[in-house]
N, C-alpha and C positions, 0 to 999 in steps of 0.2 A: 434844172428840173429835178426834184426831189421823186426818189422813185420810194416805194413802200419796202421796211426791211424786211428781210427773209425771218420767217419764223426758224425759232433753232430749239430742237430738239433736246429736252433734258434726258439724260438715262442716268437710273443707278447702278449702281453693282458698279463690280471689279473691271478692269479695263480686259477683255478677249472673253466677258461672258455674254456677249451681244445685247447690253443693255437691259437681260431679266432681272427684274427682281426673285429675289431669294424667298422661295415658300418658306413659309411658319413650318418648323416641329409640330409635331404631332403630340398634341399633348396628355391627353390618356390612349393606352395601350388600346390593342383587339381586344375582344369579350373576355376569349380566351387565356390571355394574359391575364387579365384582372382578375380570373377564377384561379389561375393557379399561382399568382404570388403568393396568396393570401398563405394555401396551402405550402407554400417554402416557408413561411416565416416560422409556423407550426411544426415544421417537421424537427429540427433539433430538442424542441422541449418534448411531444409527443415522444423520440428517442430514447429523452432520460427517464420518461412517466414508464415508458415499459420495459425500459433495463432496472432501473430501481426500486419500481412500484410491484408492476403485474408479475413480471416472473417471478423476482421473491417468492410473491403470495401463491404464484401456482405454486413453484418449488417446497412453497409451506406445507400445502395441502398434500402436497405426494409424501413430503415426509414422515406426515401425522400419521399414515398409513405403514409405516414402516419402525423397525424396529433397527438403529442407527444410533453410534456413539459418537458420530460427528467425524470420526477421523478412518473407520472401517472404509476401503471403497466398496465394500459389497452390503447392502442394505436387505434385510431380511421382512419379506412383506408378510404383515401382522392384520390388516383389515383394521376391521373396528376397534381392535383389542385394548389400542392407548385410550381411548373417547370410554370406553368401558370402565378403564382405571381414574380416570378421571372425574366418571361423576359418581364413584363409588369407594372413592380416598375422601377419608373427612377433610385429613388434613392436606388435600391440593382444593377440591372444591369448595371446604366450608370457609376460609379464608376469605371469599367473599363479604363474611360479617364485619370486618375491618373497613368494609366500602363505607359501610353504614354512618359512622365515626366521620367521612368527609364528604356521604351526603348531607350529616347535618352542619356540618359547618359550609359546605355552600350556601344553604339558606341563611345562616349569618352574614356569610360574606357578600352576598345579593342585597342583603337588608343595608347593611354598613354602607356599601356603594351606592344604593338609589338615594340611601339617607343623604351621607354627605353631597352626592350628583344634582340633589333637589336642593338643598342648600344653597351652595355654590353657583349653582343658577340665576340665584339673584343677588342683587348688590349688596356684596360680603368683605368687608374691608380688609386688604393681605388676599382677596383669592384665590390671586394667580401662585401665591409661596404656599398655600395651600395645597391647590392642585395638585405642586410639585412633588408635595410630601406625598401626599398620599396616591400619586403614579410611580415613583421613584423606587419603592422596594420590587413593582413587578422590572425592571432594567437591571436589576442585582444578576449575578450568575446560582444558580442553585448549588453550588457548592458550597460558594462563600455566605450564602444564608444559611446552608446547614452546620457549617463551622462554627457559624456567631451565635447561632442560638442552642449550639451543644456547653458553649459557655454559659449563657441565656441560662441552663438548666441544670447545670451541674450542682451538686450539692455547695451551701453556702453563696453560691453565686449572684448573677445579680436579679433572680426573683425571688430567691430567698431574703437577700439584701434588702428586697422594697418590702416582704412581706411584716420584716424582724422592724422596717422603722415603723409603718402602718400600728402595730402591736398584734398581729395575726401570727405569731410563731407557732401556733395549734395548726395553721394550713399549709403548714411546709410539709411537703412529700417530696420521696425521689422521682423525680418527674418524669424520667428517662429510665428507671427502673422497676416501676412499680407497675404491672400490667392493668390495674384498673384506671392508672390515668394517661400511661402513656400513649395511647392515641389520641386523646385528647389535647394532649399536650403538642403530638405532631401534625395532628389537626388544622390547630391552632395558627401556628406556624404556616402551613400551607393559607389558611385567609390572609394572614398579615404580607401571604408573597404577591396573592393572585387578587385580591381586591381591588388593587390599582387598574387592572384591567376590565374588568367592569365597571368603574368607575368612571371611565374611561368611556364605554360606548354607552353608560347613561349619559355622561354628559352632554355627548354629539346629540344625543337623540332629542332631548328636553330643550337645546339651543336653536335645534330646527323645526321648534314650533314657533308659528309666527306671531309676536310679538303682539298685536292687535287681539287678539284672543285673551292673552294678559290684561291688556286697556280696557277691553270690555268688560272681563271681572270684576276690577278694581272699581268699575265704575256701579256696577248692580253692588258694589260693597261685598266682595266673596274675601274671606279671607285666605291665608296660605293654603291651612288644611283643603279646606275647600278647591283653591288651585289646585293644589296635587290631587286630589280627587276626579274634577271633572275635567280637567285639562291635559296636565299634565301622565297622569297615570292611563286615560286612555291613548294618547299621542305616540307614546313608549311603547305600547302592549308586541309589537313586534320583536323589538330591540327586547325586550322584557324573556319572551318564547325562546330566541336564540340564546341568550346567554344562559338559559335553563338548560340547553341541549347541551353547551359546550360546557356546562359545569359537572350534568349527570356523566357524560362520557371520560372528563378529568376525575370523578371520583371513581369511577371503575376501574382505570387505569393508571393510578398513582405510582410511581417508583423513587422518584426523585429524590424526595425529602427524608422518607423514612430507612431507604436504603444508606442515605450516605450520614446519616447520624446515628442511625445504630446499629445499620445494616440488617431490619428487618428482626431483632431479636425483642424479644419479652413480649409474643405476642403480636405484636407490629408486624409481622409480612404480608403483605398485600403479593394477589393474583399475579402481580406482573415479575415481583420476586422470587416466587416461587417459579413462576415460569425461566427465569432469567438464572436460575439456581440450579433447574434441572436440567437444562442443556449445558452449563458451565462447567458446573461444581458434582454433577451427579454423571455428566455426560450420556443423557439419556434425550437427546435432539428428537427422537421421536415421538415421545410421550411430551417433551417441551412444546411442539409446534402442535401437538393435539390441544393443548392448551391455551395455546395465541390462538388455532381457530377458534374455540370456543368462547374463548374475549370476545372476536372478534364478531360472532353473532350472535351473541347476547347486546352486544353495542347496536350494531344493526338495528335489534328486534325493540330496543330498548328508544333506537330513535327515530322507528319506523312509529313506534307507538307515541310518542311526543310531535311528531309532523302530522298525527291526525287529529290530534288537540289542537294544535295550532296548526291549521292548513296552511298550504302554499301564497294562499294568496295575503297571508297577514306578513308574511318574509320580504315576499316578491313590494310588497308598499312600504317595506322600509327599505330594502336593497333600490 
């Protein structure tokens, strides 16, 4: 007689957990938790933005108010009196006109980059050695460009050299001595550093129009100009706004170039050397930070007034 087997029982898990299985982890946190990681990842960088950033800047503003050799501990409160001298010294405020000299070579240097960006763009044989070249001076160190082209400029040198084989020996100047050209000539220099970089976010910008938009020109027979006209030049018009703000706020605040190849002399000092001169060299920290504030809200006022030309919302469609 065959009887029927015993059913037999499978269990999982570990032998003495009486057969449960093992709940799933929990795999996103409480509300709570996911509101306040966020806030731990932030906290460290938030840390450095108000140790390095904001107290400075308050600390600026208190300075400006005072009258301080940097190394006195007792600061003697003056009010307005630095912001006074400042916009009533030719020679700290009028220095400004030096900006002038590297606002027009932005617009060179704007023009040079959308040119070649709009080139490059299309099928240009060597592009990508191209490219290189011309991004490759902005990865330089700003010293090492101001070094090579104090050679660059020296008398005899080598733009004297190309002008003596050309036959232009009548356009040789001391390039670096003579104050009617030497901003121009430091100018100059500053495009040949920073044009890589715009070159740069024209190119992103003109590659991320789609393609199809191309076909269809070529096909109504539009030619280049044309392309750049109604395609490409409105496609850009953001990327175009932005790099106008990040150029007027570099010509405002120049130091780099002219500082370290002649140190600001024959003319050549720009706002931010003067400023950089008078807390150092003159030891007058208080009348210096009157000075950085008043960079600093003339930048402000200067890019409040360019974000109304270009609202938010022409940024926000290319970001």
């Amino acid at each position: 007689m065959v009887t029927p087997a015993t059913p037999v029982r499978v269990t999982t898990g570990t032998p003495g957990d009486g057969g449960r299985r093992p709940r799933a982890g929990r795999v996103g946190g409480t509300g709570l938790e996911r509101r306040i990681l966020p806030l731990l990842f932030l906290l460290v960088p938030m840390l450095l933005l108000l140790t390095f950033t904001y107290l400075p800047t308050v600390n600026m503003f208190h300075y400006s108010l005072t009258k301080w050799d940097g190394l006195d501990p007792v600061k003697e409160f003056v009010g307005l009196d630095n912001y006074r001298e400042v916009f009533t010294r030719p020679d700290l405020f009028g220095v400004f006109s030096v900006s002038l000299y590297y606002l027009a070579g932005t617009v060179v240097q704007m023009a040079l980059a959308l040119y070649f960006a709009t080139v490059l763009s299309f099928k240009v044989r060597f592009k990508n050695f191209f490219k290189g070249v011309l991004f490759f001076p902005y990865l330089i160190n700003g010293v090492a460009i101001g070094f090579t082209f104090l050679y660059f400029f020296r008398p005899d040198g080598v733009l004297d050299s190309l002008l003596d084989t050309a036959g232009l020996e009548e356009a040789k100047r001391l390039w670096l001595g003579d104050r009617s050209v030497i901003n121009v000539s430091l100018a100059g220099v500053s495009v040949w550093r920073y044009m890589g970089l715009n070159f740069v976010l024209f190119l992103g910008a003109i590659q991320s129009i789609s393609s199809d938009l191309y076909e269809a020109a070529e096909i109504d027979g539009a030619n280049r100009w044309q392309q750049f006209r109604h395609i490409i030049a409105p496609g850009i018009r953001p990327v175009i706004g932005l790099s106008v703000i990040l150029a007027v706020q570099g010509a405002l605040s120049v130091f780099e170039i002219p500082y370290i190849m002649v140190f600001g002399a024959n003319g050549s000092a720009t706002f931010v050397i003067q400023t950089v001169e008078m807390a150092f060299k003159y030891h007058k920290v208080g009348l210096a930070s009157a000075m950085a504030v008043v960079l600093l809200v003339i930048i402000l006022v200067v890019t409040g007034i360019q974000r109304l030309i270009l609202p938010d919302k022409a940024l926000e469609s290319f970001t």
